[in-house]
PQR file of N, CA, C, O and H, with PARSE charges and radii, in Angstrom:
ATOM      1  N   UNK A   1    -100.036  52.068 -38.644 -0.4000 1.5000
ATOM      2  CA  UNK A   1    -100.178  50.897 -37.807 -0.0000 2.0000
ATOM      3  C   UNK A   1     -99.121  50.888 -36.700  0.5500 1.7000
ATOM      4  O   UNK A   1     -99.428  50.435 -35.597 -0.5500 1.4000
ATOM      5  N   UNK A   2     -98.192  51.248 -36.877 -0.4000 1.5000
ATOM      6  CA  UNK A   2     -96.814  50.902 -36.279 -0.0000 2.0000
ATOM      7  C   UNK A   2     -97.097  52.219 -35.235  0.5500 1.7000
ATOM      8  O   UNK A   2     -96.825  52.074 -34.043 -0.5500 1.4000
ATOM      9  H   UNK A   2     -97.943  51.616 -37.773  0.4000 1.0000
ATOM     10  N   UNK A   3     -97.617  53.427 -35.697 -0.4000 1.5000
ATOM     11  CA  UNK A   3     -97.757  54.444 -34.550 -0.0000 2.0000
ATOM     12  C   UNK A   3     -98.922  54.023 -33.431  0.5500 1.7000
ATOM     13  O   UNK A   3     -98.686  54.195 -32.236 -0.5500 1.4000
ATOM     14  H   UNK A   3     -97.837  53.545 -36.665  0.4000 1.0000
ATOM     15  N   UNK A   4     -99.965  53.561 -33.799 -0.4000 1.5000
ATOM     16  CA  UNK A   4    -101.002  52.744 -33.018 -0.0000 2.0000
ATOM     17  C   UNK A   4    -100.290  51.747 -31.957  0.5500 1.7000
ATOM     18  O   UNK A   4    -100.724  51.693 -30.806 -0.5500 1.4000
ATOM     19  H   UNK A   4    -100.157  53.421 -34.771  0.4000 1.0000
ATOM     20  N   UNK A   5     -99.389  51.102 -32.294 -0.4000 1.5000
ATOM     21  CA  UNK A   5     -99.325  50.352 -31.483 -0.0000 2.0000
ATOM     22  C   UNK A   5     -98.156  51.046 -30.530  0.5500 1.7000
ATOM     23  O   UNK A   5     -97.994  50.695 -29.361 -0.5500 1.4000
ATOM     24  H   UNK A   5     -99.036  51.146 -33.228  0.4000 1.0000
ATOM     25  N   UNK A   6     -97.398  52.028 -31.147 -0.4000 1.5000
ATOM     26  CA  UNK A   6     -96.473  52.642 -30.177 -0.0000 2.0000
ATOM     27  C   UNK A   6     -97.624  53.430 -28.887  0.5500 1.7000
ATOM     28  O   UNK A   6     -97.409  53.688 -27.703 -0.5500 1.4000
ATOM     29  H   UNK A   6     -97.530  52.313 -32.097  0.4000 1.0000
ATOM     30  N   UNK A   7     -98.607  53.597 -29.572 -0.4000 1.5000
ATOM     31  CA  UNK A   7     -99.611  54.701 -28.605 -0.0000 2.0000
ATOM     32  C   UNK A   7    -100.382  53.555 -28.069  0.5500 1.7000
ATOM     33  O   UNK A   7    -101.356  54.082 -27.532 -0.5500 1.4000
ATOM     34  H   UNK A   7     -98.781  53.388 -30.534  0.4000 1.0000
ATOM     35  N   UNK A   8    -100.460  52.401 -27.939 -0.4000 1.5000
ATOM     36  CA  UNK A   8    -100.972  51.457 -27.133 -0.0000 2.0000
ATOM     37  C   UNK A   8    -100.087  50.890 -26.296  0.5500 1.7000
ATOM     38  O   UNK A   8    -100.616  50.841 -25.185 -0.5500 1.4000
ATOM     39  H   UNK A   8     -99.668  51.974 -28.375  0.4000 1.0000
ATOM     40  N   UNK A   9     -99.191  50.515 -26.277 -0.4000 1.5000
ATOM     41  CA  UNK A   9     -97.480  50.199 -25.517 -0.0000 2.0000
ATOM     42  C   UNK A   9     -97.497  51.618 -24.258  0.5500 1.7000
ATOM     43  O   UNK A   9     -97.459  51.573 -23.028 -0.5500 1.4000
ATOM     44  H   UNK A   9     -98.761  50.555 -27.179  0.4000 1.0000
ATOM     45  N   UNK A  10     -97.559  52.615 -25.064 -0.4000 1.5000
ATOM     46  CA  UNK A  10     -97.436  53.671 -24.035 -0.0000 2.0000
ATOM     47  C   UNK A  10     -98.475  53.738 -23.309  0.5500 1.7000
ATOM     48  O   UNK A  10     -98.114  53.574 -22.144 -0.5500 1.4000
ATOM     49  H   UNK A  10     -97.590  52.652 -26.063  0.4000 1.0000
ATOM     50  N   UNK A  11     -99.809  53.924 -23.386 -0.4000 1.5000
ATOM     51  CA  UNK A  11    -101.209  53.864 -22.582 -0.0000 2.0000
ATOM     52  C   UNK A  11    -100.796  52.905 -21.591  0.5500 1.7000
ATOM     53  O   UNK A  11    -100.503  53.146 -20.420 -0.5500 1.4000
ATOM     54  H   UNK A  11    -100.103  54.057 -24.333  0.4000 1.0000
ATOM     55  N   UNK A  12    -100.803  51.662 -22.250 -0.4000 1.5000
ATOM     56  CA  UNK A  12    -100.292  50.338 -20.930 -0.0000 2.0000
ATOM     57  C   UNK A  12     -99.054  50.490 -20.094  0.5500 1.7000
ATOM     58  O   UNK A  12     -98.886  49.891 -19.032 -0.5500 1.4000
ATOM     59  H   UNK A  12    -101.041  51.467 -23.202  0.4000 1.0000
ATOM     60  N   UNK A  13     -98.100  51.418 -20.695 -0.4000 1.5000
ATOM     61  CA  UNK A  13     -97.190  51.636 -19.639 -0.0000 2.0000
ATOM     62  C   UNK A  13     -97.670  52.709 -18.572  0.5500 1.7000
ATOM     63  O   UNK A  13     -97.326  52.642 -17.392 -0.5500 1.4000
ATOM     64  H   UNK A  13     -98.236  51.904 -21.558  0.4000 1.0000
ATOM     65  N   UNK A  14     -98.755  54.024 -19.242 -0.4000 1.5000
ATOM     66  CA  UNK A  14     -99.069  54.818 -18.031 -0.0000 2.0000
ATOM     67  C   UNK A  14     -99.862  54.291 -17.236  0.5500 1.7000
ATOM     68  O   UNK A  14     -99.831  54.615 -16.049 -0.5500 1.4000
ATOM     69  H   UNK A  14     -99.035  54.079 -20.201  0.4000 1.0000
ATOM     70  N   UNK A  15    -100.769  53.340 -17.717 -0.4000 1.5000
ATOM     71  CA  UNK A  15    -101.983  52.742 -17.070 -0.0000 2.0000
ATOM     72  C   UNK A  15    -101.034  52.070 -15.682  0.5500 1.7000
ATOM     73  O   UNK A  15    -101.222  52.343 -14.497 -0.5500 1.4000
ATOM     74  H   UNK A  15    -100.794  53.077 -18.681  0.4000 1.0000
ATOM     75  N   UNK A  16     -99.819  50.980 -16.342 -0.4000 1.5000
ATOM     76  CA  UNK A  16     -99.364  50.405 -15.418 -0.0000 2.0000
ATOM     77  C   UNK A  16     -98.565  51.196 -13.924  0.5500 1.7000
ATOM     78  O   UNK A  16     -98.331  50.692 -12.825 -0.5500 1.4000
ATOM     79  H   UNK A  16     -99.666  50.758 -17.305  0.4000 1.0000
ATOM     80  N   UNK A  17     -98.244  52.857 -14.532 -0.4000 1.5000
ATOM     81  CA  UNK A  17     -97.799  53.782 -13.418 -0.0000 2.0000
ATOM     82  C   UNK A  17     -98.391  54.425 -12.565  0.5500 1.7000
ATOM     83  O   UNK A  17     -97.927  55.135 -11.672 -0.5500 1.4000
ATOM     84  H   UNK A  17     -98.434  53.266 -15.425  0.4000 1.0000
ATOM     85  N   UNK A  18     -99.743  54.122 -12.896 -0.4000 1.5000
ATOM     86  CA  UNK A  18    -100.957  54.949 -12.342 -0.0000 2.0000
ATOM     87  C   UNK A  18    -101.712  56.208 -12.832  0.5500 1.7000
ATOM     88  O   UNK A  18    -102.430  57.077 -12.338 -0.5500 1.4000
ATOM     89  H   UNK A  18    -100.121  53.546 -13.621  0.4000 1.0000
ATOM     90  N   UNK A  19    -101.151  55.852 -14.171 -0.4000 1.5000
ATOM     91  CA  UNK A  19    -101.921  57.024 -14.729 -0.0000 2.0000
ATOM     92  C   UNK A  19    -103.507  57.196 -14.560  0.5500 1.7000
ATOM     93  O   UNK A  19    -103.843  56.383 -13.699 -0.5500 1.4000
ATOM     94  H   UNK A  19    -100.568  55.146 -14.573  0.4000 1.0000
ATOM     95  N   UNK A  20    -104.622  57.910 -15.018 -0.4000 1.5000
ATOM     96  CA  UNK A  20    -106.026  57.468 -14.989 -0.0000 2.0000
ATOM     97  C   UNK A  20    -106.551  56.630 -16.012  0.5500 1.7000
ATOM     98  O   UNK A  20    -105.908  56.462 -17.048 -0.5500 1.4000
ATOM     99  H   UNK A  20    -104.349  58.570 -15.718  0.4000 1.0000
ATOM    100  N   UNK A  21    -107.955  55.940 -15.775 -0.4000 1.5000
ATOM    101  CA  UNK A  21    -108.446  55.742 -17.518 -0.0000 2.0000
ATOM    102  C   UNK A  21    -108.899  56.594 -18.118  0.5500 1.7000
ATOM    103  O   UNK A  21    -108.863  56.417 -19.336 -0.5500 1.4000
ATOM    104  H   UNK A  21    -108.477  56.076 -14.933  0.4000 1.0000
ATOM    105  N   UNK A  22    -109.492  57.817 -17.658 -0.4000 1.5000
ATOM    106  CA  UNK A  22    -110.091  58.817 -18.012 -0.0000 2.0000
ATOM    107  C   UNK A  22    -108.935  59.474 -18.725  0.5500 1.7000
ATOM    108  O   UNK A  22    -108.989  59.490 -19.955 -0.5500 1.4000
ATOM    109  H   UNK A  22    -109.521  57.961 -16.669  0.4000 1.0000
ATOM    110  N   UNK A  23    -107.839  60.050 -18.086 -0.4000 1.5000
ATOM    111  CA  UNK A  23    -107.002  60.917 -19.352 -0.0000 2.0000
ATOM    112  C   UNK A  23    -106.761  59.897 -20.600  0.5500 1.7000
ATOM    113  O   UNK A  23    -106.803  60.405 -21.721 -0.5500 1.4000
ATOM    114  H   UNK A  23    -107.795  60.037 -17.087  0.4000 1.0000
ATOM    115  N   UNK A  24    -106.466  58.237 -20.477 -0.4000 1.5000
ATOM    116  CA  UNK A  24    -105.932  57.696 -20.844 -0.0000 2.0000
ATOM    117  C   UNK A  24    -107.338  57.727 -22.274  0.5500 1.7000
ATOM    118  O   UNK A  24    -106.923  58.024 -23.394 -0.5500 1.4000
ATOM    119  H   UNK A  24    -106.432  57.824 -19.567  0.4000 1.0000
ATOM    120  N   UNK A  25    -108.496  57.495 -22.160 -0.4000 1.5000
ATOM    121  CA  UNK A  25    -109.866  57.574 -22.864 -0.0000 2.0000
ATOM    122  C   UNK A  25    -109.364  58.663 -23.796  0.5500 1.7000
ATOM    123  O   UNK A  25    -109.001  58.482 -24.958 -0.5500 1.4000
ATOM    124  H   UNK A  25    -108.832  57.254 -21.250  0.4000 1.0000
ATOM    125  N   UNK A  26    -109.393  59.980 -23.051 -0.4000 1.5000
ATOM    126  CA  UNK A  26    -109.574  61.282 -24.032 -0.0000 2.0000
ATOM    127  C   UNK A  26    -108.168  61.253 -24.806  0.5500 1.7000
ATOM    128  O   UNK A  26    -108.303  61.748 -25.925 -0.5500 1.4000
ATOM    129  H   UNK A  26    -109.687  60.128 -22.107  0.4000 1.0000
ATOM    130  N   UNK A  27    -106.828  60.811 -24.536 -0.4000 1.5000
ATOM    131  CA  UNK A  27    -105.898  60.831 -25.466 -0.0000 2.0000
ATOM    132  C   UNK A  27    -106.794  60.123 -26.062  0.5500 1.7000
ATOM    133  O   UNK A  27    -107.722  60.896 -26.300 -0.5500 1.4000
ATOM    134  H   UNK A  27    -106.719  60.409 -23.627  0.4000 1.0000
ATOM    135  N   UNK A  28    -107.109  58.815 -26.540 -0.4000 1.5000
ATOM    136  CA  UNK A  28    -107.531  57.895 -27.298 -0.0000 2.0000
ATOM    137  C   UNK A  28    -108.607  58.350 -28.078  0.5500 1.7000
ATOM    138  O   UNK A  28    -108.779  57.934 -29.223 -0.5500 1.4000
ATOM    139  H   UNK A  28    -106.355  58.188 -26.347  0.4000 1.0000
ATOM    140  N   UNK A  29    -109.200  59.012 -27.649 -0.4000 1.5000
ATOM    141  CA  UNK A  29    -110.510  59.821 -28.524 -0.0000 2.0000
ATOM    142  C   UNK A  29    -110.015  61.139 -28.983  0.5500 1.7000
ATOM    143  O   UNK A  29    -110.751  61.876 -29.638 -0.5500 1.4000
ATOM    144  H   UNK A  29    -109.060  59.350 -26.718  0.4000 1.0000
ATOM    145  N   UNK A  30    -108.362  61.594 -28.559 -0.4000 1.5000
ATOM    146  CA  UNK A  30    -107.944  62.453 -29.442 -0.0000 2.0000
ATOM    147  C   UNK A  30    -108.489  63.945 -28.557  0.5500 1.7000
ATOM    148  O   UNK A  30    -108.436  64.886 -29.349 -0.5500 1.4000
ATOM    149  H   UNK A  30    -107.764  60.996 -28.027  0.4000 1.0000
ATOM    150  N   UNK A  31    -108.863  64.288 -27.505 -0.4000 1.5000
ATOM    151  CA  UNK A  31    -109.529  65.055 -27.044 -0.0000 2.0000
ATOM    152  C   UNK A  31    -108.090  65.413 -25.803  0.5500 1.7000
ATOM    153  O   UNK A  31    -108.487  65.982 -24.786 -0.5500 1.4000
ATOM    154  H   UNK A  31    -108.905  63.524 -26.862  0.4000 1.0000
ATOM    155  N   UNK A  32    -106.917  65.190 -25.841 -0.4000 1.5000
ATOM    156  CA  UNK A  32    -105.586  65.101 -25.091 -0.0000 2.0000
ATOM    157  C   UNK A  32    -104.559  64.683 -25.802  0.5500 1.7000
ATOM    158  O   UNK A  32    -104.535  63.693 -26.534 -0.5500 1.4000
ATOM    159  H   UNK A  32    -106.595  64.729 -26.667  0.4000 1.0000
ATOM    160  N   UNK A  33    -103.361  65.742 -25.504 -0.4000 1.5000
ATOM    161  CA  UNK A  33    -102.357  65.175 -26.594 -0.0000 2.0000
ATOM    162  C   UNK A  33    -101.316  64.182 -25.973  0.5500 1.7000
ATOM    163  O   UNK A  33    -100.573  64.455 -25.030 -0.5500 1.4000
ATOM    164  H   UNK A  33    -103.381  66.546 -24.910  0.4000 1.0000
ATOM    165  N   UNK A  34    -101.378  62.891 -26.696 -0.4000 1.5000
ATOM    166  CA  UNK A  34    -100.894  61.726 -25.866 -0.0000 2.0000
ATOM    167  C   UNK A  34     -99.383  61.880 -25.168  0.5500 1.7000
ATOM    168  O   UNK A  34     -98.976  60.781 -24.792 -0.5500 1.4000
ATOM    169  H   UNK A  34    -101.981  62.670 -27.462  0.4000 1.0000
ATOM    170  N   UNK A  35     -98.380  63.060 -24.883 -0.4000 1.5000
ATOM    171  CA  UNK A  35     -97.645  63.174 -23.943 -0.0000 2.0000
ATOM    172  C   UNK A  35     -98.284  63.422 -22.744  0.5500 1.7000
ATOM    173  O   UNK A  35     -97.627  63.396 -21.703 -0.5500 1.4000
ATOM    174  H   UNK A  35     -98.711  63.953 -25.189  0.4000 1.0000
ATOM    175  N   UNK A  36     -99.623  63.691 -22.735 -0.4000 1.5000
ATOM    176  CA  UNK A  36    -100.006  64.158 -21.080 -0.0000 2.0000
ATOM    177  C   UNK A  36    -100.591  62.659 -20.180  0.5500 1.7000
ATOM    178  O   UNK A  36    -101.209  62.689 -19.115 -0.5500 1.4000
ATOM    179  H   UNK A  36    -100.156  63.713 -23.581  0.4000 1.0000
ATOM    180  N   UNK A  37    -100.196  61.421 -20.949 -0.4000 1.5000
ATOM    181  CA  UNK A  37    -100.027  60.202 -20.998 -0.0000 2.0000
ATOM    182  C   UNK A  37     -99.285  60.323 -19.304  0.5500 1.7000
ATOM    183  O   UNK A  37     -99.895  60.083 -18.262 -0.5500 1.4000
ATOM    184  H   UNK A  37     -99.695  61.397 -21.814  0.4000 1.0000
ATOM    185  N   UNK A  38     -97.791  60.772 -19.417 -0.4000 1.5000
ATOM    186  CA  UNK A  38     -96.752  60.574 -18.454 -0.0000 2.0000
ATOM    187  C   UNK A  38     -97.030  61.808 -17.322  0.5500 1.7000
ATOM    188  O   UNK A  38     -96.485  61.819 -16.218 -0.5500 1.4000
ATOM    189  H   UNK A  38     -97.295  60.967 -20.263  0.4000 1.0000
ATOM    190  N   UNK A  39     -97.992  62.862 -17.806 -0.4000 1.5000
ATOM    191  CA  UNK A  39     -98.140  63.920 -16.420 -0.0000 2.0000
ATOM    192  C   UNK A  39     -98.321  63.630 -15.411  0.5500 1.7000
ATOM    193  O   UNK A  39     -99.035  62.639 -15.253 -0.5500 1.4000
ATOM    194  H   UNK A  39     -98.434  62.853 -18.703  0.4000 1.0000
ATOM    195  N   UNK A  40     -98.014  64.026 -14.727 -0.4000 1.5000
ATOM    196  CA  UNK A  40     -98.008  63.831 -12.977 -0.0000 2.0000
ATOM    197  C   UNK A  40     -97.771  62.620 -12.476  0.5500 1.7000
ATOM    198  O   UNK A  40     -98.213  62.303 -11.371 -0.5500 1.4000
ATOM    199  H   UNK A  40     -97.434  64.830 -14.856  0.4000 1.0000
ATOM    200  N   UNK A  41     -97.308  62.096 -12.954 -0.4000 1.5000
ATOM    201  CA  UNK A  41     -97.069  60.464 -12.859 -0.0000 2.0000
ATOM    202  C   UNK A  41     -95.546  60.019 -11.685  0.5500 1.7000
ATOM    203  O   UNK A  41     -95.119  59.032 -11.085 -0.5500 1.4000
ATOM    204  H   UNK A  41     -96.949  62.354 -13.851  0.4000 1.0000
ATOM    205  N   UNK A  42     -95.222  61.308 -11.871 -0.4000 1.5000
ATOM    206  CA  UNK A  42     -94.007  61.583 -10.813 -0.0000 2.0000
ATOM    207  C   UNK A  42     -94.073  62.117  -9.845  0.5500 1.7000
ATOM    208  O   UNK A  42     -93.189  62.178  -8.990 -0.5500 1.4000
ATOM    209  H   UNK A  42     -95.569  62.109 -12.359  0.4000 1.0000
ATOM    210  N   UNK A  43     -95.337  62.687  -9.808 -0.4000 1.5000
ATOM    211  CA  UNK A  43     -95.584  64.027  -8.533 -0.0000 2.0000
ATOM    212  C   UNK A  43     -95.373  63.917  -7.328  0.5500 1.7000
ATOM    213  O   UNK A  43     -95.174  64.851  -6.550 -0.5500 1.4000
ATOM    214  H   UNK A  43     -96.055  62.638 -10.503  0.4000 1.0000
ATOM    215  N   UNK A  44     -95.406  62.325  -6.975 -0.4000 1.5000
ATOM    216  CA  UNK A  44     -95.350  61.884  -5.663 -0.0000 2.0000
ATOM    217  C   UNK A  44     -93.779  61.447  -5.517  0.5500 1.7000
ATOM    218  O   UNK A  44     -93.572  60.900  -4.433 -0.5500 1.4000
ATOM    219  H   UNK A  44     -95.567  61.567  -7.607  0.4000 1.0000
ATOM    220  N   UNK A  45     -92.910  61.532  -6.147 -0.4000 1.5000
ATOM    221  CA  UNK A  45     -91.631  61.554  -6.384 -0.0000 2.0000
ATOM    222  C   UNK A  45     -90.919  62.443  -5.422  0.5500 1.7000
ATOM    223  O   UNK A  45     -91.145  63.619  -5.708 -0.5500 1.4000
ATOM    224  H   UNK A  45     -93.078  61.976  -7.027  0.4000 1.0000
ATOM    225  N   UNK A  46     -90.267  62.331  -4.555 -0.4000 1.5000
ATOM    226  CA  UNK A  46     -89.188  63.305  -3.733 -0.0000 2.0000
ATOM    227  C   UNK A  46     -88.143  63.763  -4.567  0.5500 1.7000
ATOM    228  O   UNK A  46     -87.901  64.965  -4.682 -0.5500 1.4000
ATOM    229  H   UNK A  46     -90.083  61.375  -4.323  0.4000 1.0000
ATOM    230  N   UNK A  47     -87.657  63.086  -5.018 -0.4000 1.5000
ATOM    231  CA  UNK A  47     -86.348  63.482  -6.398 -0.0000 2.0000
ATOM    232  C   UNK A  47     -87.336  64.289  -6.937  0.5500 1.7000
ATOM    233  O   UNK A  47     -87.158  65.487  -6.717 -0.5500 1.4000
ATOM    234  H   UNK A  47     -87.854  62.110  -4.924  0.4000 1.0000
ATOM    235  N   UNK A  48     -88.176  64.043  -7.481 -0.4000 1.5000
ATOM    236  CA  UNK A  48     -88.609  65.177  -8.839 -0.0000 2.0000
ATOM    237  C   UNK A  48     -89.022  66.465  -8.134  0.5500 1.7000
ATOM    238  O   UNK A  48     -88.859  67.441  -8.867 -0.5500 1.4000
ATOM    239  H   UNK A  48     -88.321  63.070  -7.660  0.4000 1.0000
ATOM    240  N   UNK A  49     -89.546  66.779  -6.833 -0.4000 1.5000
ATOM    241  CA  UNK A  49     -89.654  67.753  -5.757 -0.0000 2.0000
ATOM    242  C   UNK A  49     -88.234  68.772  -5.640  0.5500 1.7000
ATOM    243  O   UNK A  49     -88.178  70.002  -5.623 -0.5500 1.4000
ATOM    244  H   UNK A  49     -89.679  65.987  -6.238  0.4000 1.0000
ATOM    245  N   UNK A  50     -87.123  67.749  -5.567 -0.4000 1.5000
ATOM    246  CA  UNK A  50     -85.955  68.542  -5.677 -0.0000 2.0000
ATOM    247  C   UNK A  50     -86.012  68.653  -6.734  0.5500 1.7000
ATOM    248  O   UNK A  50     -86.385  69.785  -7.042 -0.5500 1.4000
ATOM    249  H   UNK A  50     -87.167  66.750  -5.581  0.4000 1.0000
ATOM    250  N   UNK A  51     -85.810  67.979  -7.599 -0.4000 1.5000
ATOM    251  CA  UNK A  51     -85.236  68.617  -9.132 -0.0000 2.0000
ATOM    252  C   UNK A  51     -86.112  70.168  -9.609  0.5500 1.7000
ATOM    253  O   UNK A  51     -85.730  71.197 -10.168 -0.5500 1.4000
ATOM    254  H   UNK A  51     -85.506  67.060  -7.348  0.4000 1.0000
ATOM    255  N   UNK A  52     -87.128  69.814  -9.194 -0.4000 1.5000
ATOM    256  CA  UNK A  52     -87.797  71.317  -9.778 -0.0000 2.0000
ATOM    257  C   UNK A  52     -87.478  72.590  -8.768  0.5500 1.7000
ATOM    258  O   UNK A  52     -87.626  73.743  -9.173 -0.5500 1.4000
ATOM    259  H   UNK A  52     -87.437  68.978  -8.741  0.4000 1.0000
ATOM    260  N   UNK A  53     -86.938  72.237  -7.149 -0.4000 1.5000
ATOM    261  CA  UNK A  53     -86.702  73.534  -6.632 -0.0000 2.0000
ATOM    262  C   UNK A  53     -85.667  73.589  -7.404  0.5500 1.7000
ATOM    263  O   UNK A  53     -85.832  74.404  -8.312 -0.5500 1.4000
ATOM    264  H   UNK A  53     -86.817  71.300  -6.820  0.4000 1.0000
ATOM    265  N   UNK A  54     -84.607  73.028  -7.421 -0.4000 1.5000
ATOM    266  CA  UNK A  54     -82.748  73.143  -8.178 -0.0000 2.0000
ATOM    267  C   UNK A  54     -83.406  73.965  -9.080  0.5500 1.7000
ATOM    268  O   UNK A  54     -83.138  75.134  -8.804 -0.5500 1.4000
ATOM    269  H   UNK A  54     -84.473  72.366  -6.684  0.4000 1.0000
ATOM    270  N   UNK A  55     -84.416  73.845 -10.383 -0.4000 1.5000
ATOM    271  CA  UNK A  55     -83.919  74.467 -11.665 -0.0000 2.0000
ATOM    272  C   UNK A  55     -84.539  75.758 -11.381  0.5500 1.7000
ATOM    273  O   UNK A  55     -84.241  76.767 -12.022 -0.5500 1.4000
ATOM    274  H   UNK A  55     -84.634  72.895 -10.607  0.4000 1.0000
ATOM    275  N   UNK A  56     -85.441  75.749 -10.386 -0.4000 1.5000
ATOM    276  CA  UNK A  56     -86.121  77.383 -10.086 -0.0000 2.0000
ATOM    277  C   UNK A  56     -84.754  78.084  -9.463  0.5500 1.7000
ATOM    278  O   UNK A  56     -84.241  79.112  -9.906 -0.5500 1.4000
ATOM    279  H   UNK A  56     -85.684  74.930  -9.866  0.4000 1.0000
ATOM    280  N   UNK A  57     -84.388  77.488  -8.604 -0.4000 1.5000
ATOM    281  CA  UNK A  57     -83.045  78.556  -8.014 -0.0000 2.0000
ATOM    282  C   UNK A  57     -82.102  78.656  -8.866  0.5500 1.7000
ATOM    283  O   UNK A  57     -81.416  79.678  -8.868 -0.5500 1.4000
ATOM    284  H   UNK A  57     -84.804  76.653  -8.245  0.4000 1.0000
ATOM    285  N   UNK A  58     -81.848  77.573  -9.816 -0.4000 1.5000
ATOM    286  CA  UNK A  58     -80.888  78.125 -10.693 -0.0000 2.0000
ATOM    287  C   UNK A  58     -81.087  79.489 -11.858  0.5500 1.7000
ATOM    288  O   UNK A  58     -80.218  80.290 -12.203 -0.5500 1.4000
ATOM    289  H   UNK A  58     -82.405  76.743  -9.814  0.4000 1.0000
ATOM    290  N   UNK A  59     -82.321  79.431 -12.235 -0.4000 1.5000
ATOM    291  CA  UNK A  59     -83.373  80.311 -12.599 -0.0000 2.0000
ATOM    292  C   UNK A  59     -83.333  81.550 -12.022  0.5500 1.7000
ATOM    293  O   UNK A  59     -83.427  82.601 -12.655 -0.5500 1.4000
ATOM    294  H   UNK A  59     -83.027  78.781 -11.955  0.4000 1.0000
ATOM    295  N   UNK A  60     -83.205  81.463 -10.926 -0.4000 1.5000
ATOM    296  CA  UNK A  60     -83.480  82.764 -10.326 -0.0000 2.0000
ATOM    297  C   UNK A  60     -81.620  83.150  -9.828  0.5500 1.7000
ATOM    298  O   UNK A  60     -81.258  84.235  -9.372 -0.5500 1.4000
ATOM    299  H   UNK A  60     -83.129  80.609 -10.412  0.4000 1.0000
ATOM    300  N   UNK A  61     -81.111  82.484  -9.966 -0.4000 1.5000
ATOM    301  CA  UNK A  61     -79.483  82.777  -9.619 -0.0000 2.0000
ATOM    302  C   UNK A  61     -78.828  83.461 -10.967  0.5500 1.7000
ATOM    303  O   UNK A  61     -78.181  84.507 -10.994 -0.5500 1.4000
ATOM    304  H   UNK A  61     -81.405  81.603 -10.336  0.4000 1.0000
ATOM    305  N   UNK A  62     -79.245  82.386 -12.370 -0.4000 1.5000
ATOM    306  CA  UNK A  62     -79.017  83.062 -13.510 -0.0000 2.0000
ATOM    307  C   UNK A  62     -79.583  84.396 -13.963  0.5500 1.7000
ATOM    308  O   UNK A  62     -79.030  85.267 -14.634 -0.5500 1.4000
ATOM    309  H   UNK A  62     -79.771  81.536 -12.348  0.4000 1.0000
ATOM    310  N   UNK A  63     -81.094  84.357 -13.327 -0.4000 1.5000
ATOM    311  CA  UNK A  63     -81.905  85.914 -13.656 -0.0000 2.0000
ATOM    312  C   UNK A  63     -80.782  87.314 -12.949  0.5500 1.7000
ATOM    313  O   UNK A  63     -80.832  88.462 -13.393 -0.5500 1.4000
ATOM    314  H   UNK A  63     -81.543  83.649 -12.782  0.4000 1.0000
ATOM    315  N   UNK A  64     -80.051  86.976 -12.062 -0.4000 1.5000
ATOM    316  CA  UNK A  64     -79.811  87.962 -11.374 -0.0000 2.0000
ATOM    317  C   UNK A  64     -78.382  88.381 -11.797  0.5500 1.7000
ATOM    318  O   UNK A  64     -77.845  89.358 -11.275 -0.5500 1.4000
ATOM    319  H   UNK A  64     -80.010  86.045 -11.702  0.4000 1.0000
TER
END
């Protein structure tokens, strides 16, 4: 019971970020595993744009 409602709290928080209803459906029918709840939900984010070049160059600074 107590996990149900943690996985309903979260739906309404992605719903409220713009997540879709459609991913939000197939977690719920179990057909998506409910972290993909928060995917792309940042994409339009400038910070998160940098943050992912930073860890590729660091990536590629450590590879070398």
């Amino acid at each position: 019971m107590e996990r149900h409602k943690r996985l309903v709290a979260a739906n309404k928080l992605a719903l409220a970020l713009g997540q879709s209803r459609e991913l939000l459906a197939q977690i719920e029918a179990g057909q998506a595993h409910p972290v993909m709840a928060a995917f792309g939900l940042w994409a339009d984010d400038g910070d998160f744009a940098n943050l992912t070049q930073e860890i590729y160059a660091n990536r590629e600074r450590q590879s070398r």
